[in-house]
Every structure is written in C-alpha cells, then in structure tokens.
C-alpha positions in Angstrom: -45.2 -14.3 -18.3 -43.7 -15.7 -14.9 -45.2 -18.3 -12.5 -45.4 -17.5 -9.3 -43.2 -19.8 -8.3 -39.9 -18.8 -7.5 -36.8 -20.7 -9.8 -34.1 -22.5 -7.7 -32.0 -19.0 -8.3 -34.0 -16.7 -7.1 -34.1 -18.5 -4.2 -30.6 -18.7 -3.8 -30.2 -15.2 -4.1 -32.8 -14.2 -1.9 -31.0 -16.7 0.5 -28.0 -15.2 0.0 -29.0 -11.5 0.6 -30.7 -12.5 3.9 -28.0 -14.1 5.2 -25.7 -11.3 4.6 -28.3 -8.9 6.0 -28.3 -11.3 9.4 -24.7 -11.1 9.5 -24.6 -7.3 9.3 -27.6 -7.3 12.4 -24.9 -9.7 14.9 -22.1 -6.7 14.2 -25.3 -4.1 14.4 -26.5 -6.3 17.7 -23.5 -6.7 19.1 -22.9 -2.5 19.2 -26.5 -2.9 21.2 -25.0 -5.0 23.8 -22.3 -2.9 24.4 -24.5 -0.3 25.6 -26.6 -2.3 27.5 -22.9 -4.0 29.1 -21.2 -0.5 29.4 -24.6 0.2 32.6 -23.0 -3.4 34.5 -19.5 -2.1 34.0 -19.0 1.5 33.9 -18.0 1.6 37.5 -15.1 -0.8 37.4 -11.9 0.2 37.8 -8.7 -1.8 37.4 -7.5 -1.9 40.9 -4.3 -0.6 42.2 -3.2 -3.4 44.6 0.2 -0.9 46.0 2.3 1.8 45.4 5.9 1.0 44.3 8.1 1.9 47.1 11.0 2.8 44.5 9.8 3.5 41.0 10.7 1.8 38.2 12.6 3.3 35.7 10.4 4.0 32.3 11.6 4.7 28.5 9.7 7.2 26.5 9.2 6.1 23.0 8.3 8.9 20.2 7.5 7.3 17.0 8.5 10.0 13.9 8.2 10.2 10.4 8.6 13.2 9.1 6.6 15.1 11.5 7.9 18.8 11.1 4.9 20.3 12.1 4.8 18.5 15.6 8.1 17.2 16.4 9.1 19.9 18.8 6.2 20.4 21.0 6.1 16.7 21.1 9.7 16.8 22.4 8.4 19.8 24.8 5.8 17.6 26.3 7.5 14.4 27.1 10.9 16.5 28.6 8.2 18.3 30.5 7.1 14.8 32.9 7.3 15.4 36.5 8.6 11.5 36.8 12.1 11.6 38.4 14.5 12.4 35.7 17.1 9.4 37.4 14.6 7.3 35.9 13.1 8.4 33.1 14.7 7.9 29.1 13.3 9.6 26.4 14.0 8.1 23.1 13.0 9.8 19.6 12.5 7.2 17.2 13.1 9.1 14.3 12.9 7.6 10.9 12.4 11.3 9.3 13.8 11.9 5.7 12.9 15.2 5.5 14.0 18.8 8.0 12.4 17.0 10.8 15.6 15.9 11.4 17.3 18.7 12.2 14.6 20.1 13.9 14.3 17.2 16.2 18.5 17.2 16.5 18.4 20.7 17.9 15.7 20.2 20.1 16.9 17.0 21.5 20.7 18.7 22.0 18.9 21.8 23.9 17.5 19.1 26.2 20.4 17.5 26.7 22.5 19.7 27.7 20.2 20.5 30.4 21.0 16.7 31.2 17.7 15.5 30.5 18.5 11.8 29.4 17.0 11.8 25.9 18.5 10.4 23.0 17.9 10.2 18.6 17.7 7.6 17.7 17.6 7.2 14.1 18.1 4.2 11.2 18.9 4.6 7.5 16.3 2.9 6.3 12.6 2.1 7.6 12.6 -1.0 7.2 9.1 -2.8 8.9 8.2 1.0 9.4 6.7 2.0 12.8 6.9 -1.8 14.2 10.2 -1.6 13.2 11.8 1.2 14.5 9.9 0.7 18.3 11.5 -2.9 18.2 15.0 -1.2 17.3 15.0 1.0 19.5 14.1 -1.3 22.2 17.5 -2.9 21.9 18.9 0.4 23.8 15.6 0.8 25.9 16.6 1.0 29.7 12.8 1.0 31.0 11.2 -1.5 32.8 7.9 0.3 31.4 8.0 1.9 27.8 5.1 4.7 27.4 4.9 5.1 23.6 3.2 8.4 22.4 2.9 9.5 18.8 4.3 12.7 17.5 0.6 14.5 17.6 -0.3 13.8 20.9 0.7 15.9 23.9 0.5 13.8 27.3 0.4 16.0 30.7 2.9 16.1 32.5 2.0 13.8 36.1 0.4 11.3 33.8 3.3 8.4 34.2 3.6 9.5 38.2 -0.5 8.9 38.4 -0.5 5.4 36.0 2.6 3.7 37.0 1.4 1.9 40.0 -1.0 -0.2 37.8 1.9 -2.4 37.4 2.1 -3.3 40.7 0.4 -6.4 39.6 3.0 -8.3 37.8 0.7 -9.9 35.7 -0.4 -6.2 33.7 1.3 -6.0 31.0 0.1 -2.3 29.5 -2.2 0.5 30.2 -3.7 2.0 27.8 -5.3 5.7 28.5 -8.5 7.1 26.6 -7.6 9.6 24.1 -9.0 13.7 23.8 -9.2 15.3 21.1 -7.1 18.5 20.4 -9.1 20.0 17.4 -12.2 18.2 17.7 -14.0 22.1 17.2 -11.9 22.8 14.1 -15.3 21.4 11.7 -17.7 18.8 11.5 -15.8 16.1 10.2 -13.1 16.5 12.8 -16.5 16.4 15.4 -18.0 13.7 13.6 -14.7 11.5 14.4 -14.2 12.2 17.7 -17.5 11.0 18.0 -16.5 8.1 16.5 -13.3 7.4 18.6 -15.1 8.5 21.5 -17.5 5.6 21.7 -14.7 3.0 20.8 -12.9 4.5 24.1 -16.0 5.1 26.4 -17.3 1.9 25.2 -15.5 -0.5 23.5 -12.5 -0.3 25.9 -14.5 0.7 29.0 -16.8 -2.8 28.4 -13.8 -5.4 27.4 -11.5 -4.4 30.2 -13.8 -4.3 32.8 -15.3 -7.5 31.8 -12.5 -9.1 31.2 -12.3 -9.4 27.5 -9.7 -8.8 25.0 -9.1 -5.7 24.2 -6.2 -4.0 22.1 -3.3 -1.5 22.6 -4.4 1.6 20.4 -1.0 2.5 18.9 -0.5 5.5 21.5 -1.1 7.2 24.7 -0.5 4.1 26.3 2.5 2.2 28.5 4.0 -1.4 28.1 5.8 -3.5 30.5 8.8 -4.1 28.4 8.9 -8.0 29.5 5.2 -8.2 27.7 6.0 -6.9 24.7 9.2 -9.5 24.8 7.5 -12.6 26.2 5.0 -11.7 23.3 7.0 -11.6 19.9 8.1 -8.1 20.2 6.9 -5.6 17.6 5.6 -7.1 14.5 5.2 -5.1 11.0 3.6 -8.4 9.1 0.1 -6.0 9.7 -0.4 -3.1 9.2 -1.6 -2.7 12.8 1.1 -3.5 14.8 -0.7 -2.4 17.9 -3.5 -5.0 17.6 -1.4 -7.7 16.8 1.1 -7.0 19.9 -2.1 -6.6 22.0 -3.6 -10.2 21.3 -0.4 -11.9 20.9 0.5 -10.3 24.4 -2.8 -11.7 26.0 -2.9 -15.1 24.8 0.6 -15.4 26.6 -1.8 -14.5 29.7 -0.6 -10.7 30.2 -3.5 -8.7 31.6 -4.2 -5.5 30.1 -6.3 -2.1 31.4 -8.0 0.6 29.9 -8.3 4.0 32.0 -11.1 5.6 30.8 -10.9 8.7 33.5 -6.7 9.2 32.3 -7.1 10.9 29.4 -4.2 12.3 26.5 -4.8 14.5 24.1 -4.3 14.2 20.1 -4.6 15.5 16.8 -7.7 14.6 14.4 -7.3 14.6 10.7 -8.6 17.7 9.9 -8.4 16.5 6.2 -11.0 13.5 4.7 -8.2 11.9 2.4 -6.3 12.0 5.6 -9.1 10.8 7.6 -9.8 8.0 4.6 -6.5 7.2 4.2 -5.9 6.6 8.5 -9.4 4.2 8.3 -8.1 2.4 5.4 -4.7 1.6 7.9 -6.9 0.6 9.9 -9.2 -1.8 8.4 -6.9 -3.5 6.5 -4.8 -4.3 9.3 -7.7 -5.6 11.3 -8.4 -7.7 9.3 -4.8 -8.8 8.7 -4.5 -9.5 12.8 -7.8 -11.3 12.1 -6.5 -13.9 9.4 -3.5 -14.1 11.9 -4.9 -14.4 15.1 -8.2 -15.2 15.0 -7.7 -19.2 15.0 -5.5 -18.7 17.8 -7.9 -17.0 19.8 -10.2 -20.3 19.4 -7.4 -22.4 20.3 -6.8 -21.1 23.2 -7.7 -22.1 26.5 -10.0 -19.4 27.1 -14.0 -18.9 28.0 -16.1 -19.0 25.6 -17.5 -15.3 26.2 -13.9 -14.2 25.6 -13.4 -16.0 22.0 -16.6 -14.6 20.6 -16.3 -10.9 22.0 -12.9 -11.3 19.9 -14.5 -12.7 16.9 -16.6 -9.7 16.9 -13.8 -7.5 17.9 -11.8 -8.8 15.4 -14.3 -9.2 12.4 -15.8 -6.2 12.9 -13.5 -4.3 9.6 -15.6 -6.9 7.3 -19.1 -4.8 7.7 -18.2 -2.5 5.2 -17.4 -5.0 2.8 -20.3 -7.7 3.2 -23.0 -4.0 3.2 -21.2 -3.2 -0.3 -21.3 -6.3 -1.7 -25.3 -7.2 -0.9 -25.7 -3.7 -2.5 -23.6 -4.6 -5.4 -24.6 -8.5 -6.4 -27.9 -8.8 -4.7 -30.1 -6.3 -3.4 -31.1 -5.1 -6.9 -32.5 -8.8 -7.9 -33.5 -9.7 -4.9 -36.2 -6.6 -5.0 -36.8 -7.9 -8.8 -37.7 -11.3 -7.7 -40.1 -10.5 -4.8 -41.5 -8.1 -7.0 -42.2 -10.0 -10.1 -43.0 -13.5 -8.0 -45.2 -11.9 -5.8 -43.8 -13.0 -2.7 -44.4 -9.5 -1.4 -44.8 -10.1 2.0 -40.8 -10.4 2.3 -40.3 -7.1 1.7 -40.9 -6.1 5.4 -38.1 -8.4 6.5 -35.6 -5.3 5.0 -36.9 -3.1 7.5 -36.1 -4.2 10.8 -33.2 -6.1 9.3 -31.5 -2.9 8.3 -32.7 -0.8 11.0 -31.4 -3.0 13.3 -28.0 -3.1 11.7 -27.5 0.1 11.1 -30.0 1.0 14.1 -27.4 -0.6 16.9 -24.1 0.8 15.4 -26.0 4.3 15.3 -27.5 3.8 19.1 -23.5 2.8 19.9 -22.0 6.0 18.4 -24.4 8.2 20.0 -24.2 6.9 23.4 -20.7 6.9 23.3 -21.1 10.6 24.5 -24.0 10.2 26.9 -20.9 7.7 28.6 -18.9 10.5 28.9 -21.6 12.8 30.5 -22.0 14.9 27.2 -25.2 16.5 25.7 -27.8 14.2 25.0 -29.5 16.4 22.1 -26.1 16.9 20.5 -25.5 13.3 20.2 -28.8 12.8 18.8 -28.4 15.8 16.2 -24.9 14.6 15.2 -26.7 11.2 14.0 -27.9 12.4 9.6 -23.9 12.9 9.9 -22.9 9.9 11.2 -24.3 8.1 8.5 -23.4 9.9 5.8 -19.5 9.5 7.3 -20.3 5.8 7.8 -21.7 5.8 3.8 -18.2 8.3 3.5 -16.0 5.4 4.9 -18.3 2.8 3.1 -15.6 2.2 -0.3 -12.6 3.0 1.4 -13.1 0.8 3.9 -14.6 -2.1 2.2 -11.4 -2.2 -0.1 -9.3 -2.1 2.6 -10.7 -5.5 3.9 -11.0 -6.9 0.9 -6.9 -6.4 -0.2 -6.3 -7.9 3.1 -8.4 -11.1 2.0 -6.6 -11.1 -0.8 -3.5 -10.9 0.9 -2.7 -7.7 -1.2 0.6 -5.5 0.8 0.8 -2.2 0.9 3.0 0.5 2.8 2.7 2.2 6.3 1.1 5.5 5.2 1.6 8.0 7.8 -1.5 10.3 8.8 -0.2 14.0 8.0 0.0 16.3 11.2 -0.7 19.8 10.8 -0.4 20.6 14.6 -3.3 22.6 14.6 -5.1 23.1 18.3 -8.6 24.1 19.7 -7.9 27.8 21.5 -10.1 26.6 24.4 -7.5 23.3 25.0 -5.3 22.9 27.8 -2.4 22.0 25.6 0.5 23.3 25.3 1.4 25.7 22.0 3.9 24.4 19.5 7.5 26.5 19.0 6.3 26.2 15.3 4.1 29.6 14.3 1.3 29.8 11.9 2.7 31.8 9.6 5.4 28.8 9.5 2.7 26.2 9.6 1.6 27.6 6.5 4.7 28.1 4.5 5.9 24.6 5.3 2.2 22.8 4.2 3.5 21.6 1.1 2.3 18.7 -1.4 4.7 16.4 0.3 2.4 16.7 3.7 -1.0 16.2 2.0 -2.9 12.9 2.4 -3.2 10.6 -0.7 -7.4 10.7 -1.9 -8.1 7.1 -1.7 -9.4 5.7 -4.7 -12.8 5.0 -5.3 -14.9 7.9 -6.6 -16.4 5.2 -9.7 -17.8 3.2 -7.1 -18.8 5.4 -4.9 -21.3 7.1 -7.3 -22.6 3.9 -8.9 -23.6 3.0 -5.9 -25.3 6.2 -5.4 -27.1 5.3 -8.5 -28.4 1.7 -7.0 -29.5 3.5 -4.7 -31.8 6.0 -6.2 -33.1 2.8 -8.0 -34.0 1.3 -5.0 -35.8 4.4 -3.6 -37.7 5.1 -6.7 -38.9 0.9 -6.4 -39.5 1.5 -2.6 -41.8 4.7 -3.8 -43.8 2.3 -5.9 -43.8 0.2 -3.6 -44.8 2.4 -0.9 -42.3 1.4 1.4 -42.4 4.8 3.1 -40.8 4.0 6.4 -37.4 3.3 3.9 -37.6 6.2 2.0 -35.8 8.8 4.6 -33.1 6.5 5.2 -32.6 5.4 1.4 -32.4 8.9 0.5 -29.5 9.8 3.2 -27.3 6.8 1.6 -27.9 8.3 -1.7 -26.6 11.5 -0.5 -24.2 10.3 1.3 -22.6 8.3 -2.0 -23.0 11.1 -3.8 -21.5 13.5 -1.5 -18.6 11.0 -1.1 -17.9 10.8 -5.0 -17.9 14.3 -5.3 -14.9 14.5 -2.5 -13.1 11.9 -3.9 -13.3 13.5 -7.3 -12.1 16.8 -6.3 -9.5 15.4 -4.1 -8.3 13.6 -7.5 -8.6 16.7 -8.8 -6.4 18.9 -6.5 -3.6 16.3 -6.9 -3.5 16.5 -10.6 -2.4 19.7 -10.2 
C-alpha cells in the first residue's frame, strides 16, 4: 500500500514535467503574441527615403548543386531581369558533380553570346558547401548589391528595378522578399507546408521587421548590400544555416534589415516527406547551431531588451520539438502514475490548459498566417487535424536534429532534391526540361534520404495510446480527441518512415 504522501521523487518529477510543460506554453505564447502584434504592425512598411539617380550595379548569385531538373529555367529567369544589363552580373555558382554541368555550360554560353554578362563559376571541390561557394564567388562579384536566388525559385523579372531603392538608406543592409509557392496544389503535404512557411513570412517576418526586431535572411529570394555581408564575417559554413548566422551577425554590427511582405518570389516545395524531413532537419539543427553561437552575443549587446528576448525566442524556438519528446519520453508516463496512485488528482487539470495552450497558440499562429494574407478563413480552420499531425510528422526528425546540435554532432549540407514540377494555374515560367525528361532523369541519386527514426516514432505512438486509455479511465474527456490525433499522427509517421526505409533498400 502507498501513503498519500507523495516521496521526494515524485515530486521531483512532477516538478520537472511542469516545468517543461511551462516552457513549451512561452514558445506556444509567444506564437499568440505574434498574432495579436501582426494587427499593430501589419501596415508598416519600410520606407523608401529616394530613388537612386544612377543605379547601382547588382551581382546575381545562383547557388547549384546538382540541380539538373532546374538549372536552365533558373538561368532563363534571372537573364530575363528588366535591370539594365550595363549593370547587372549573373554569376552561377555551380558546385554540380553531375550533367548539370553541362547543361548549365550551354546555357550560360547561349547567353553569353548574346552579351549578357553572366559567368560559371565553378570549384573542384565544395569545400564549406553553399556558404562556401557564395563567399568564393564573391571574390569576383562586381555588385554593390548581390540578389542571391536558389536554383528552384523563379523571381519576375522587374523585381530588382522595384526593390533596389530600399537601399537608399545606407544603413539597410538586405531585403528579403516573402516567398510563393510554385506547387503548393500538387497534394496536401505540399499545402500543409506552405501553410507552414506562409505564416513564418506573413507573420514572423511581417512582426520583427516592422517592430524593429531581429529577424533573419531566409537563404533566398532576397538581396544583400555586399559591404554588409563583408563588414559582417562574410559567409560562414560553421552552421548549417548560413543564412541565419550572416543575418544576426550582420545586425549586431548595426545593419538594418527589411522584410517585403507585398514582393513576393516564387519556389518549389518538397513534394516528397523525406525531402520535406530531410529540409526541416537542415533547419533545426542549424538553428540551434546559430543559437549556441550567437545567442550570448545577442545579450551582450547593446540592444533593448524587447529585442534580446524576441531573439531568444526566435532563436530557441528549434528546441520545442525536443523538450515535447523528452516529457513524453522520461516523464509524462510517471507523472500520471504518481497523481494517480497519491491521489493528488486535482493536478490533472493543470495538463489541459497547459497543453492547449502550447499547442493551442502555435496552432492559432499557423492558421492565421493565411487569414494575413487575405485567404479563406474556413480553409485555414479545416487545414488545422493536418497541421498537427505534420507537427507530430516533424516531431522525431526534428527533435534529433536539435539534440546533435547540442551535442555538437556535424553533419553535411544535404541538398533538398528539385524536381521542377509547377502548379498549371502559376504565373511562372515553363522549364526547357520536358516531362517525359523529368521522368527519365528522376533517378536514386535525386531522391531524399528517409531520416531515421521510424523505432521512435511508433514507441511513442504507443505512450500515447497508454495515456489515452488512462485519460479514459480517468474521464479526462476534453483530452481524448487530441490524444487520439498524436497517436495517429506517430503512427502514421512510423509507417512513412518505414516504407521510405523500405524503398531505399531496394
């Protein structure tokens, strides 16, 4: 028999899981405020104090690797910019080891001999990866402005002539434009992360530029004031997001950067959830790399306090996954034991606002993220089952990914595979490249790797279906719906991973 008293350990544990359930409602909170910030600055615009009465000259930098399915309506695009060819330079930063390039080579030749000033420039090795090869390249970069796009995006054509006079104000050093979605239609899980992008844009970037936060370079669609990127560091590849590292390092030397959430450039979605797995494990891990980096900086510097805890959150924000899993893992199971068997039943009610709080305010954030951009209300609302069960999707994948950072664990640049495909209704241009070719060329060597995980994934979803079969007995029946979408989420998440293991194998 037990006392009802409850042992120095339980109380530890049930300490322990609280806290970590607190720490998961500030992230869940702090998506809340977001919203409720986005209504006080939607309206802000970064302003354009003149017009440059001789434009600047810009580089264009395409970051390749082995990007066959892409590389030439890539090229298309950027040799199609209205900005005065005098002074524009297009650089392809090609680290390809594969026919991209030759196909790249040819393309770049046609251009030039209709004396468009675009150049190859390649390495033999790729050494610091994407970091690497922008910083190389800089070294023959004429612009004062560098636009950087990646091989899956196609920019329109006046968007330099329509951005550049941002820099007017010396003290910007880079724009970054909200991204669109080329094949958001294709299926759900290419809608479900366009949701997912599309509030970090409408939101995320919309909120921290306008209040003048910190706020981060996104990789691409986006232009640099080459003294910036200099007076910064230059280009990094100690992370595996070089873009967030540039970005902080850039503002804590006092360059100001904008977000222009009516520019818009079009991009390709992983159509593919090893792809999609494998981009979010990038991702987090180097979030939370720039985080162990930067994130003492940030409180070293001589900036407002506002500023140095919107980054803490900004730059934290990768460790959710991990602190959810490991509550699940080490002490939700025994904390439900102990309240039950001590009879200190009236804590179980602090679960329920606690996790619908947490996972309430990032849920509230992701569907709001389209009412920002004028979008249907209802199918924002419909599209929320899936957004949890692609947040319970990422849940592993992503939780490893912090945790090798904390461990200090490297790992390579792994490039998201392109397959160029388009929605028929976007304004786009077509690629040279044919279906029929798309196909034949869509070998092994283009497939995403399936992250590991699958084990985990569906012990989890057994945890789970312990905890709702206690919350039955319980009668705990506002938890019930919500338990049972985790479990199918885990269990739908294993079964990918398992047959994604499986396809490789052969």
């Amino acid at each position: 028999m037990f006392s009802n008293e409850l042992p120095l350990w339980g109380a530890v544990v049930l300490a322990l899981h609280f806290l970590l359930l607190f720490v998961l409602c500030a992230f869940g909170t702090h998506r809340l405020s977001m919203v409720l910030r986005w209504f006080k600055y939607r309206d802000d615009q970064p302003p354009v104090l003149s017009k440059f009465t001789t434009l600047p000259n810009i580089t264009v930098q395409i970051p390749l690797y082995n990007e066959r399915m892409v590389a030439v309506r890539i090229v298309d695009a950027v040799c199609g910019f209205d900005y005065p060819k005098e002074k524009l330079q297009i650089q392809i930063v090609d680290d390809s080891t594969d026919e991209t390039f030759d196909i790249v080579s040819h393309r770049v030749k046609f251009y030039q001999d209709m004396d468009v000033n675009i150049q190859h420039v390649t390495r033999n090795n790729r050494a610091g990866y994407k970091a690497g090869a922008l910083k190389e390249a800089m070294e023959s970069a004429t612009g004062e402005f560098i636009a950087i796009f990646d091989a899956d995006f196609i920019p329109e054509p006046d968007l330099l002539m329509k951005t550049v006079d941002v820099f007017t104000d010396s003290r910007v050093g880079m724009v970054q434009y909200r991204w669109e979605h080329l094949n958001k239609h294709s299926n759900l899980l290419n809608e479900t992360q366009a949701m997912m992008l599309d509030a970090h844009f409408s939101l995320e970037q919309t909120v921290r530029a306008n209040s003048g936060m910190l706020l981060n370079f996104n990789g691409t669609a986006g232009m640099w004031r080459t003294k910036a990127i200099i007076d910064a560091g230059h280009w990094s590849a100690d992370t595996l997001t070089e873009d967030l590292d540039l970005s902080y390092r850039a503002q804590l030397k006092g360059w100001k950067m904008h977000y222009l959430n009516d520019v818009v450039c079009y991009g390709e979605l992983p159509s593919d959830i090893n792809a999609f797995k494998s981009q979010q494990h990038r991702w987090a891990k180097g979030g939370i790399q720039v985080m162990l980096k930067m994130l003492k900086d940030v409180w070293k510097a001589p900036l407002k306090l506002s500023q140095k805890i919107e980054s803490t959150f900004h730059l934290t924000n990768n460790l959710a996954y991990l602190i959810m899993l490991l509550d699940t893992l080490f002490l939700l199971l025994p904390s439900l034991w102990l309240r039950s068997v001590y009879q200190t039943d009236s804590m179980l009610w602090f679960d329920v606002p606690l996790l619908l709080l947490s996972s309430g305010g990032h849920l509230v954030y992701l569907a709001f993220g389209q009412i920002a951009l004028k979008r249907s209300y209802l199918k924002a609302f419909c599209f929320i089952p899936l957004l949890i069960v692609m947040g319970i999707r990422l849940a592993f994948n992503n939780a490893n990914a912090a945790l090798e950072a904390l461990k200090g664990l490297e790992s390579e640049f792994v490039r998201t595979p392109k397959s160029g495909e388009l929605d028929t209704n976007t304004r786009a241009p077509q690629s040279n490249i044919n279906m029929n070719q798309k196909d034949n060329l869509s070998v092994a060597f283009y497939r995403a790797v399936p992250p590991k995980g699958a084990f985990f994934e569906l012990m989890f979803a057994v945890i789970y279906c312990v905890v709702f079969m206690w919350a039955i007995g319980q009668e705990l029946w506002p938890l019930l719906p919500f338990i049972m979408l985790i479990i199918l989420g885990f269990l739908y998440a294993a079964k990918q991973s398992f047959v994604g293991n499986l396809k490789l194998s052969k």
